[in-house]
N, C-alpha and C positions, 0 to 999 in steps of 0.2 A: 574718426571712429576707432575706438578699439576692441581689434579684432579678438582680443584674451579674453574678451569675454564670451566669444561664442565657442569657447572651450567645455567649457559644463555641460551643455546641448548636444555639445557634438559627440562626444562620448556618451552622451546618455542615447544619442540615436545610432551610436555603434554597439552599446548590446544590445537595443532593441534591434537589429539585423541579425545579431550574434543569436540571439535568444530565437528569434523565427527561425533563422538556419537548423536550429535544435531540435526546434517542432515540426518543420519539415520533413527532419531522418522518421520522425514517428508521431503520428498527428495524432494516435489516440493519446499520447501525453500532453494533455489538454490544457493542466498547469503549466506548464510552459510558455503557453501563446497567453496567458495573464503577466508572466514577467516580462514581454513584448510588449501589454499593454501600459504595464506598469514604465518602464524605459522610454519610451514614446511618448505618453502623456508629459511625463517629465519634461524631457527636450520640448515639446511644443507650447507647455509651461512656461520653460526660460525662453523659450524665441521670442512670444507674444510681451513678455515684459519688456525685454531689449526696443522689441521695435517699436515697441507704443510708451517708453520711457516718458517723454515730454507728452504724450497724449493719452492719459489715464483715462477713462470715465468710466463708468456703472457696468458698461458693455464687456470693454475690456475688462475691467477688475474681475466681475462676475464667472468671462469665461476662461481667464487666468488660473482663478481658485478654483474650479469645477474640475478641472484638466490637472490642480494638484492635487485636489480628493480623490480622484479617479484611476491617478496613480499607486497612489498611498492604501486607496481600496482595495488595486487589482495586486497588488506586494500582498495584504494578506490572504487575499483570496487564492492564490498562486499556492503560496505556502499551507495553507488548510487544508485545500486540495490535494494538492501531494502526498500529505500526511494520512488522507481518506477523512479528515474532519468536517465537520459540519459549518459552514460559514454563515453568522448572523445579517445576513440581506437585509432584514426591516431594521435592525439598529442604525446598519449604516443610512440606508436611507432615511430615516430620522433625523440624522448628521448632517445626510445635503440637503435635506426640506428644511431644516432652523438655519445652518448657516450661510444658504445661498442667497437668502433675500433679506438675512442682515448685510451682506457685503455690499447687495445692492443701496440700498440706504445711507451706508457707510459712507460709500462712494460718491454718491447724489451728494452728500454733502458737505465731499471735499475733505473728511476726518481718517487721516490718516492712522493715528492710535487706533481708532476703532478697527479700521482695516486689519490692522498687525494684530490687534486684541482675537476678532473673529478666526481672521486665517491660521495665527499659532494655534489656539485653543481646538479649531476642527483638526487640526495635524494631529494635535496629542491624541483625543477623543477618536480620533480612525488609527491611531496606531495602537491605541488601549485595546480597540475591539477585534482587530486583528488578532494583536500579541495573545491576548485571551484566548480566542479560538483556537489557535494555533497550540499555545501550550497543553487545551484540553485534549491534544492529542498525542501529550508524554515527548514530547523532540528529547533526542538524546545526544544527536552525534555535536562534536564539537562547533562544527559550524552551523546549526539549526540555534546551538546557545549563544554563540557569536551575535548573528541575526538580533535574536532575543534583546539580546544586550546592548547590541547598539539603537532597535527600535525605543528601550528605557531610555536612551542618550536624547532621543530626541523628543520623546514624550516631557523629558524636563526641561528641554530646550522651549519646546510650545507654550511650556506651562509660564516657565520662569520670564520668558523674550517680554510678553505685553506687561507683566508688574517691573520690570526692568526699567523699559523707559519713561513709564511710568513716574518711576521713582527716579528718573534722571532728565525729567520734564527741563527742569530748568537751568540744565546743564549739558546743551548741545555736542562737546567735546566728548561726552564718554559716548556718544553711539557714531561718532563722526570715525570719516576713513581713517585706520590705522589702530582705534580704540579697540580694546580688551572684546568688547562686546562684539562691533561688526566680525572680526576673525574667529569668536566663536563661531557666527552665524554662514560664517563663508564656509567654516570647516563642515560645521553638519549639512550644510544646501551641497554640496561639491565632493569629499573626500568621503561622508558616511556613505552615500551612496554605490560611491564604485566598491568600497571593500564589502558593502551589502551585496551587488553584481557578483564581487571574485566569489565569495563564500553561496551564493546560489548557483553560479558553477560549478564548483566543488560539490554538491548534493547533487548536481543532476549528474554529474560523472560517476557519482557513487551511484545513484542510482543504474546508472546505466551498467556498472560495474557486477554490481549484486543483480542483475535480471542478465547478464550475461553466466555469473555464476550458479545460477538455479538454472538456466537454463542447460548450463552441463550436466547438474545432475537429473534431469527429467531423460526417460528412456523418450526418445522421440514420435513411436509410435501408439503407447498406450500415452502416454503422458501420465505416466505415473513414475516414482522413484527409479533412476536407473541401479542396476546391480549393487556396485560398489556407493551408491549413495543410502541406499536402503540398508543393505548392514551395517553402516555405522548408524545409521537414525535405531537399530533394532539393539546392536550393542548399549549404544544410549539408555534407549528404554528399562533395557533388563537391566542393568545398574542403577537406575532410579529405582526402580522397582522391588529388587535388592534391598537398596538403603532405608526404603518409605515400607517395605512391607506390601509392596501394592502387586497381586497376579498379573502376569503378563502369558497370552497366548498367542502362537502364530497357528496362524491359516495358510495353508499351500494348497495351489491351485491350478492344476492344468486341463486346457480345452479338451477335448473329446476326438478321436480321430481327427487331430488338424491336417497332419500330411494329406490325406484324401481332401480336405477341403483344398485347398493349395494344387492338388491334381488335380482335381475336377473342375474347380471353379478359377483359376490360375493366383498367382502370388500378392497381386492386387487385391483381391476379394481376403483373401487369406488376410492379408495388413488394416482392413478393410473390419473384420472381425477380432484381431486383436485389439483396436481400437475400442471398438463396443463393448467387449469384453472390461479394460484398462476403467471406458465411463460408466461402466455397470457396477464395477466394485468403489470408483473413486465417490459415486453416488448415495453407496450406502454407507458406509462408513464413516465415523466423527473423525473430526479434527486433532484431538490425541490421536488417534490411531496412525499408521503408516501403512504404505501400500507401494511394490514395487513389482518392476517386471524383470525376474532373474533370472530367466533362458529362454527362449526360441516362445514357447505359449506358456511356460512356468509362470506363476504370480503368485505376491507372498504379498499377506496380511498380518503386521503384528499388531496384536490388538491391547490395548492399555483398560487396567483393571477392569479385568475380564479372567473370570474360570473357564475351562475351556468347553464346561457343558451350554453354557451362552456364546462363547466363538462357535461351534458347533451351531448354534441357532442361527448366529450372523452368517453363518459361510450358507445354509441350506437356502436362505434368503435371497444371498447372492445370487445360488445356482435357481430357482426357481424364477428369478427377475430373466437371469439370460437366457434361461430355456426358454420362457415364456414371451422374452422379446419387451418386457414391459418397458422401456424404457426408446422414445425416438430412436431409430435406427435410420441408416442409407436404405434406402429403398433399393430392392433385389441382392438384399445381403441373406444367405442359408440361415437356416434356424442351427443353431448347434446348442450345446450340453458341456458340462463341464463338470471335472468329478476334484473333491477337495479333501485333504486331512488336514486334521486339527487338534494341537499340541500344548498343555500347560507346559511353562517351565517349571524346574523344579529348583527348591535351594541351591542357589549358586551354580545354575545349570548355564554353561555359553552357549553362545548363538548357536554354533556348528552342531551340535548334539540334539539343541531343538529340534533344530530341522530338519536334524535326520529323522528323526523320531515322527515329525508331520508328516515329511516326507514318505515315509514307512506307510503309514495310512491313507496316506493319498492314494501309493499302489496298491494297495490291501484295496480302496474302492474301487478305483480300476478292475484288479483281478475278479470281485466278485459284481459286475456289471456295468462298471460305470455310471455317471450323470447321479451321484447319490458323494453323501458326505462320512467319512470315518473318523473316529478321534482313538488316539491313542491311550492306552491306558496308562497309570502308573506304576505297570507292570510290565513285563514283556512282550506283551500283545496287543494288538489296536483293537479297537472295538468299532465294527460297523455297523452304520443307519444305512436303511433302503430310504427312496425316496422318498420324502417327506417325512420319514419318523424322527430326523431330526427335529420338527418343529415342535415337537412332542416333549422334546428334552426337560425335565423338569430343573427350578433353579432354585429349588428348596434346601439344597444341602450346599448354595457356592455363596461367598462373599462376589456379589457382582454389580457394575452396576445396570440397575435395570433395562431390558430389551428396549422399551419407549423411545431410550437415547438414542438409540441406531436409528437411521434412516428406515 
């Protein structure tokens, strides 16, 4: 027996251990345990051929090719997943409902052609529909095109393999060992594969790279922007906004008497309530917008094309969500209130200047009662709303876009 041949298997069931060790550190990465399934089926693919070599039949063949679809499936299922795409299930089932019980067939009667004809052609056809899916999720990084590229490699492998011999029916030398043909076929069964393996290593390292670096910039207890991540996402903002014409306003925001909650309730409850706080604003607020926790109960909203008589709307909304609690809370967390200023920028105004200017009006609400929102003027002076006359704001004189967008 030769044992070089249980070389492909065995590497294909050492990233399948590789790949489970993966999904072990972190099980909700769920794509993962598909490139497990993928690596696995493989090897148990090539095992079953090796061992049933001299003893093909319907049985075998059937559960040979089932175990290669199912790899080939779970490769792009794996990848769509990851990407957050949508993975076509009823095509591929389609795939294994037509080509499972032609192979059967095939097999019963001994027709080898047809075999190769079935099995290449399902290969290409699940790697089309993969690739497809996958792509309709924009992949960009080098190795996602990689992938890409060598699934094409073998979609023309599938394609081309059955008119090949075909066309070399009656000339057993060119598919025979050593021929042009068989070492194409070794290379894509054996070598695409592992560099398919390396380059889906490489993605999950990135991934885990980039979720290690989002996770430095998250403050850890609102889970919103930390300090130094937030002004540069705000810096950003105002220089698009600058270049595009487009209003940008910050919102600043601090709890209410926090030290008394912290004494009273102890530093638990207090971290407890900056949380709430962090998912009360992160709730309301689109996706342009940014949201950060820049001191002790400080929170800063910049808001994208927004006048500031609509951030003014959004912040009062804010403060009425978490006065009112409207939003799941811990059970035996204190009601508290939260008082906010709210700041256009001006022509070529930076960050620092903004938000003094927010900032100004924050304490301006403070000073004259707290739990109520101020906006500054574009003048020397802030202008304050009592409670709830923000929402009164009118936005007849702002280029904005409309309230409806906000949460």
């Amino acid at each position: 027996m030769d044992y070089t041949e249980y070389v492909i298997p065995l590497f294909a069931f050492i990233f399948a251990v590789a790949f489970t060790a993966l999904w072990l550190r972190d099980t909700s990465r769920i794509h993962v345990l598909g490139l497990t399934v993928t690596y696995a089926a493989m090897g148990a693919s090539w095992i079953i051929d090796l061992l049933f070599y001299n003893h093909y039949g319907p049985t075998v063949d059937v559960i040979s090719h089932l175990l290669s679809a199912i790899s080939i499936s779970a490769l792009g299922w794996a990848m769509c997943r990851r990407a957050g795409g949508e993975f076509p299930v009823t095509a591929i089932a389609l795939v294994f409902a037509i080509s499972t019980p032609l192979i059967y067939i095939a097999s019963a009667h001994d027709n080898i052609e047809a075999i190769v004809a079935v099995a290449s052609t399902t290969t290409s056809f699940l790697f089309i529909i993969g690739a497809v899916a996958w792509w309709a999720t924009k992949p960009r990084h080098f190795a996602e095109l990689g992938m890409l590229g060598l699934m094409a490699v073998l979609v023309a492998i599938g394609f081309v393999n059955p008119v090949y011999r075909q066309l070399t029916i009656d000339n057993p030398a060119l598919t025979s060992v050593g021929s042009v043909y068989l070492t194409v076929n070794l290379v894509s069964m054996a070598v695409i594969p592992v560099i398919m393996a390396i380059c889906a290593f490489g993605l999950l390292m990135m991934d885990e790279w980039l979720r290690l670096k989002n996770l430095a910039r998250l403050d850890p207890l609102s889970n919103l922007l930390a300090r130094s991540a937030f002004e540069a996402e705000v810096a950003d903002m105002l220089a698009r906004g600058r270049k595009d014409g487009v209003p940008v306003s910050l919102i600043v925001a601090d709890i209410d008497h926090f030290k008394s909650v912290n004494d009273t309730h102890g530093h638990s409850v207090g971290d407890e309530v900056i949380a709430y706080f962090g998912a009360t604003i992160a709730h309301k607020i689109r996706t342009s917008d940014a949201a950060g926790r820049v001191g002790g109960e400080e929170f800063c909203v910049a808001v994208w094309n927004c006048r500031d008589e609509a951030a003014a709307g959004l912040a009062e909304r804010i403060r009425q969500s978490f006065q009112n609690a409207s939003a799941p809370r811990k059970e035996g967390l204190p009601n508290c209130t939260a008082s906010f200023g709210v700041a256009e920028a001006c022509d070529n105004e930076p960050y620092p200047s903004l938000f003094e200017r927010a900032d100004a009006a924050l304490y301006r609400a403070k000073n004259t009662g707290r739990n109520r929102v101020a906006m500054a003027s574009r003048g020397p002076d802030p202008m304050t709303f009592d409670v709830g006359e923000a929402e009164d704001v009118s936005l007849d004189r702002s280029r904005v876009v409309p309230l409806r967008k906000f949460k």
